[in-house]
N, C-alpha and C positions, 0 to 999 in steps of 0.2 A: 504494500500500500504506500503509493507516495505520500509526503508531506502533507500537501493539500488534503487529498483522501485522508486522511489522518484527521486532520482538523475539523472536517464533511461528516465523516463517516464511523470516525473513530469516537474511544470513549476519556474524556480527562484523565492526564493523571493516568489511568489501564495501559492506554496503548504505550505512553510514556517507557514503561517494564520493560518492555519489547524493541526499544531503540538500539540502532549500532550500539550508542556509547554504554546503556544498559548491560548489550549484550558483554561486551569488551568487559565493563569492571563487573562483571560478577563474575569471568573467566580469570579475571586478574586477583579477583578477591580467593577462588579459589587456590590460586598457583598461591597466595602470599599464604594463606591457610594453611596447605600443604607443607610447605616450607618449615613452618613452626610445629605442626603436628609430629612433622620426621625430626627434629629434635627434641621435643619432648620425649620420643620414643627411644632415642640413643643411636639412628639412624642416620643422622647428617648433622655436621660439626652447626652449633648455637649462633657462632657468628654467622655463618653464611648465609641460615636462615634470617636471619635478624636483616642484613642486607639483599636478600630477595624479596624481603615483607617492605623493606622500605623501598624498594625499585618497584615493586606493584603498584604502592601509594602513588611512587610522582612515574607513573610509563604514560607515555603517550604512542595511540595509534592512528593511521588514517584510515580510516572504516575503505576505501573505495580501493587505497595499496592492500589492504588484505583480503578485499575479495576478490581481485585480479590474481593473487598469489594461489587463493584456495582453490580459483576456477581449474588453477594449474595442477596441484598437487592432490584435489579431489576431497581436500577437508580444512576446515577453517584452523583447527586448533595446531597443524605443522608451521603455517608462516607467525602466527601469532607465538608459538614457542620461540620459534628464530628470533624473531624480532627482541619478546622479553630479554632472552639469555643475551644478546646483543648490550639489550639496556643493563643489565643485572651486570653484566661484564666492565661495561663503562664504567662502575662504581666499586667493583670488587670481584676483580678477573678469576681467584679460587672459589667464590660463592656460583658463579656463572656454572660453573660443574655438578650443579648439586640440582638447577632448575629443572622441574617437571621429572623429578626422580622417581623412577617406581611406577608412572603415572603412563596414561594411556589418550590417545585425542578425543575419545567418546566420553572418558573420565569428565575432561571441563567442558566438553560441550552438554552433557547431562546434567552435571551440578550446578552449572550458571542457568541451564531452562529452572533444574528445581528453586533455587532462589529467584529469580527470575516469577515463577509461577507461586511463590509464596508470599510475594512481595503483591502480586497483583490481587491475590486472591483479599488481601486486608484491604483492599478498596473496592473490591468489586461487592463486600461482604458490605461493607461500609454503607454502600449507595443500593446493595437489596432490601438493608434494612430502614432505609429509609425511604423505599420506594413501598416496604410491607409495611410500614406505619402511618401513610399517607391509607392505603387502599383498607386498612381496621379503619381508620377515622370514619371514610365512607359505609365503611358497613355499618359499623356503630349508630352515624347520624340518618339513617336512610333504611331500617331497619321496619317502620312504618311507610314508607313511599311508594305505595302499588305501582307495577306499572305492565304490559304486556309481556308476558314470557313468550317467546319466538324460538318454533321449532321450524326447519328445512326453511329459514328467512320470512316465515309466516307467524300469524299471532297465534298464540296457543292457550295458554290458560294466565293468569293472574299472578304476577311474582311481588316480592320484592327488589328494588334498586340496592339495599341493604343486604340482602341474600346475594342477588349476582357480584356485589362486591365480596360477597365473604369466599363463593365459588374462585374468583380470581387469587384470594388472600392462602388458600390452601392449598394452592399448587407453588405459590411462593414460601409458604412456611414448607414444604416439601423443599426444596429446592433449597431451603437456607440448610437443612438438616444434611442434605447428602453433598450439598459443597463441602461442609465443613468435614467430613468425612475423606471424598475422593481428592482434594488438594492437598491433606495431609500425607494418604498414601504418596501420591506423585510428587509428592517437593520431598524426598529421602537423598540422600547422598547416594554419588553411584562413585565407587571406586575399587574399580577392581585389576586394574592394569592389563596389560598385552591381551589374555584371552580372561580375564574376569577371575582369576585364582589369586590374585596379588606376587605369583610367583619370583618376582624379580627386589621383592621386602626380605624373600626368605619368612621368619615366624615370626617377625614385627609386623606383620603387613594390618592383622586386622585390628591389632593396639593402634597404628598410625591411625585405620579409617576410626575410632572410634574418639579421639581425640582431634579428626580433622572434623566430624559430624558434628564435635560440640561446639569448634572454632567456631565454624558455620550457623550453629543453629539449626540443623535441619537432623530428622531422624535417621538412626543409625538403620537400614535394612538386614532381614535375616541373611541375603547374600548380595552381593556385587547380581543388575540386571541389566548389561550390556543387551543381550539378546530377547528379552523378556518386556514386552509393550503395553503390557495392559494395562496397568495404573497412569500412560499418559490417555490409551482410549478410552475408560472409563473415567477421568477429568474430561476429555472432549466430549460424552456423550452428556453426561451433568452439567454442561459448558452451552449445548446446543439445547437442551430441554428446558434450562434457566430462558436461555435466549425466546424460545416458544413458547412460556409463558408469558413473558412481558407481551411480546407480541400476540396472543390471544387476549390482555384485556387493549391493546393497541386495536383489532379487529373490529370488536365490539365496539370501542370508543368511535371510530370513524363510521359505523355504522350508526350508533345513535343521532351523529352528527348529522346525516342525510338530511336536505332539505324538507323530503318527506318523512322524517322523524321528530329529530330536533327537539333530543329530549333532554341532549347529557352533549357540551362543547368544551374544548379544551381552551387553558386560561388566555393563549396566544395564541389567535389565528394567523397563517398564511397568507398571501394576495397569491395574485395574479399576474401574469406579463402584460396577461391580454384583456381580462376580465374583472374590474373595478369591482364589482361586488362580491366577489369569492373571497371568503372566509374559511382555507382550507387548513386540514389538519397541518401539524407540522411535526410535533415529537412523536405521534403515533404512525409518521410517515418513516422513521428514522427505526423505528422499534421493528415495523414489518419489514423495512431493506435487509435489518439486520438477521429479523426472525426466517427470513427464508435462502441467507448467506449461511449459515450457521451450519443445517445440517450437511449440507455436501464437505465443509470441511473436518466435523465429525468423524463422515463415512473414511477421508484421508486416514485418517490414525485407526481406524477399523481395517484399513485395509492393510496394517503396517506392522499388524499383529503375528505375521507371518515371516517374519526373518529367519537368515539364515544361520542356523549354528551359534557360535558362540557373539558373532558381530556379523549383520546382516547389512547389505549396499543396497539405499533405495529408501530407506525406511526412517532411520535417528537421525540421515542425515539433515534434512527441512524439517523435523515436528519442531524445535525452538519455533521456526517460522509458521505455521500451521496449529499451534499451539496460542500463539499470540496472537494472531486472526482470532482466534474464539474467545477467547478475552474480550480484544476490541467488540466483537460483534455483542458479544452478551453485555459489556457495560456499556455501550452506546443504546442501547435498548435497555435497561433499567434506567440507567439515569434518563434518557426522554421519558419514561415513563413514570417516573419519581418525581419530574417536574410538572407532567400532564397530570397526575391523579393527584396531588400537591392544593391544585388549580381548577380543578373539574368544577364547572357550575353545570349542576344538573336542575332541570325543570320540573320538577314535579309536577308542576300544572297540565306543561303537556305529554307526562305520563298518563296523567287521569283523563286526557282527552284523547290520547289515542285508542286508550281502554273503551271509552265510549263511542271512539268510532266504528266500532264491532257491533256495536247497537246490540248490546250482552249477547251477543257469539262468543266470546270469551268464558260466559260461565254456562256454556252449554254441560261440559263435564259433571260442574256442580249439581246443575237440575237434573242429571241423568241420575246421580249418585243419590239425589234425596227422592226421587221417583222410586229408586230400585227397592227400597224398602218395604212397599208398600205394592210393585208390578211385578217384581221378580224383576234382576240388571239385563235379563234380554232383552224384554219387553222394554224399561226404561229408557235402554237405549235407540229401540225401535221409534219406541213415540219420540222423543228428545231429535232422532234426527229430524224426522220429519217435521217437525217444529222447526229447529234450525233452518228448512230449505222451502218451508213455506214464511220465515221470517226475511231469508234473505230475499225472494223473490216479491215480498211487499214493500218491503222497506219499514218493515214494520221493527222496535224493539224485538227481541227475545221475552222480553217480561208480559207485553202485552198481548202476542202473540199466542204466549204459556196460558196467560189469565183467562184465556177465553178457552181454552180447550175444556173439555169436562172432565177427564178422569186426571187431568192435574188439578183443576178446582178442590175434586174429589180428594186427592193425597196431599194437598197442600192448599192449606189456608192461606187468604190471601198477605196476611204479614210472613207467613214464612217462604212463601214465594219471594218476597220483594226483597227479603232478609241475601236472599240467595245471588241477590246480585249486591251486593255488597262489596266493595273490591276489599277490603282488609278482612273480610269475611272468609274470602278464598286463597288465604295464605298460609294455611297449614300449617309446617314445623318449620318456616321458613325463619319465624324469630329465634330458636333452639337451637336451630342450626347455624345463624350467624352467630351468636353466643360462643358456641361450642368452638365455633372458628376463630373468632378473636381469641378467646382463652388459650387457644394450641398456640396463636403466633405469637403471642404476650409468653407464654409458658417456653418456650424455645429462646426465643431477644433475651429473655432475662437470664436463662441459663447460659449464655454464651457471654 
């Protein structure tokens, strides 16, 4: 993603993780790490570490001399070793002997993704949870707000605006639960040199990884997984589902917005080039680009699971880059949508009017269910439709329509007929279950 694209498309701050210079010091922070781990272990003389850890602090590189170098040699971390040991030498020509000891190229190109991807992960956690505490607010205040449930883009029965928020709230309290899970497996240390045994430590080797994992911060693994994918494609898949939820209340939200709906508008509209009156989406424009970028580069890392033998060609060497795509994609689509549901002014006015443009079609369900009591539910349903289609065909109410039939006079009094069109009347466990949803995303935030 260029610069610009970045700025467009990308997420603050997220994609940031993901930059050349990113990439560079977290490779560099490992080599300085390294360094001091192998002496602490009795491995490589104290000074020369101490002089490689301070030639990582001040190395400089040119992000564009080292990928013309990598293009050459077939991997980033050969000319950026050159290069260091070059620097490390300038300052202390004996210490230069000792850089990238024991270590392997897949070693810092995997440890720089996992800090890399743990670093991103505390802001992308940052901005879901503040995108999960905008969408409780809405369920919370909108808990009573009737408004049309829409099934196949059609009306269907009587919801609340409070419930479909809570529905969005619980795929994001999901999603915060199993981030904080799959980025911890994937941000581990990988150090296992030439073929992943640390063979060239001799018996130091797994004392060095366990003192270079704590330099680092990041978990020690049961082994070195040069070969072994699955903990970055299962972050990519949690990566790409995050991203599909924001963009499924994105969906909805531009759908409300419809001139023929116009029930629920986000706080900052869009224009137009061409068309002075358009009032278009904009962060829920960003959330859906993202939501439907996301899974094909999931499937990438799905597909990378297959490597060969102990270090496989094709596969570790782009997921830093493909890895960082789904970052960007997923926090560009929380944060628009952290800022849209933040901002949402919903109408309830013309929720209740759209409800009554169904001329109570909408509680056709209802009237079938309090008929059945009293007809048997075939029957109910029998009469009910037919009502419904000699209602739609006068333009008549549903109420009125019912009022005149005789074996519903018969089953239903006329206040309990009327009762039945009630819109808060036909909200079922719709308040229990926003409840129950805020309490899980409240129950989770605070445990974390």
């Amino acid at each position: 993603m260029s610069p610009l694209q970045a700025r467009f498309l990308g997420a603050e701050g997220i994609s940031a993780c993901f930059s050349d210079q990113a990439l560079i010091s977290a490779m560099l922070e490992f080599e300085a790490a390294l360094a001091l781990a192998q002496a602490e272990a009795g491995v490589i003389d104290g000074a020369a570490a101490r002089s490689i850890a301070a030639a990582c602090r001040e190395a400089r590189f040119d992000p564009d001399t080292l990928g013309r170098e990598a293009r050459v040699a077939g991997t980033l971390t050969i000319s950026f070793v050159k290069g260091l040991t070059a620097q490390v030498a300038a300052r202390d020509a004996q210490a230069a002997r000792y850089v990238h000891w024991g270590a392997t190229s897949q070693d810092v190109v995997d440890t720089a993704l996992a800090l890399q991807i743990k670093r991103a992960t505390q802001l992308l956690r940052a901005d879901l949870i503040r995108l999960g505490d905008a969408v409780a607010r809405l369920a919370h205040d909108h808990q009573l707000t009737p408004m049309a449930g829409r099934t196949l883009l059609l009306q269907a029965t009587p919801i609340s605006f409070g419930w479909k928020a809570a529905t969005w709230l619980t795929q994001l309290t999901r999603s915060l639960e199993h981030l904080d899970v799959v980025a911890r497996e994937a941000a581990r240390l990988q150090f296992g040199g030439a073929s992943g045994v640390l063979g060239a430590l001799g018996t130091e080797g797994w004392e060095v990884a366990g003192a270079l994992a704590k330099r680092l911060a990041l978990d020690l693994p049961d082994s070195s997984w040069h070969g072994t994918r699955d903990t970055i494609a299962r972050l990519g898949a949690e990566l790409a589902i995050l991203t599909g939820a924001a963009g499924k209340i994105a969906r909805d939200v531009v759908l409300l917005m419809q001139s023929e709906v116009a029930e629920a508008f986000e706080p900052v509209a869009g224009g137009s080039s061409a068309m002075p009156h358009k009032r278009n989406p904009v962060g829920s424009v960003f959330a859906l680009e993202a939501a439907q970028r996301a899974p094909g580069l999931a499937a990438t890392l799905m597909n990378q699971l297959t490597s060969e033998h102990e270090r496989g060609f094709g596969q570790w060497q782009g997921q830093w880059w493909t890895v960082g795509e789904l970052f960007s994609a997923a926090g560009s689509a929380v944060q628009a949508m952290a800022t849209v549901c933040a901002g949402l002014r919903v109408d309830a006015k013309a929720m209740l009017a759209n409800i009554e443009r169904s001329r109570g079609l909408l509680f056709a369900e209802a009237l079938s269910v309090a008929l059945a009591a009293k007809l048997g539910k075939s029957e109910a349903h029998k009469v009910t439709q037919a009502l419904c289609e000699k209602a739609a065909l006068s333009g008549e109410h549903l109420r009125e329509t019912a009022g005149q039939d005789a074996q519903v006079r018969a089953a239903l009094p006329g206040t309990a007929l009327n009762a039945l069109f009630e819109a808060n009347s036909a909200l079922g466990s719709a308040v229990e279950m926003t409840d129950w949803a805020i309490a899980a995303w409240q129950a989770l935030r605070d445990k974390h």
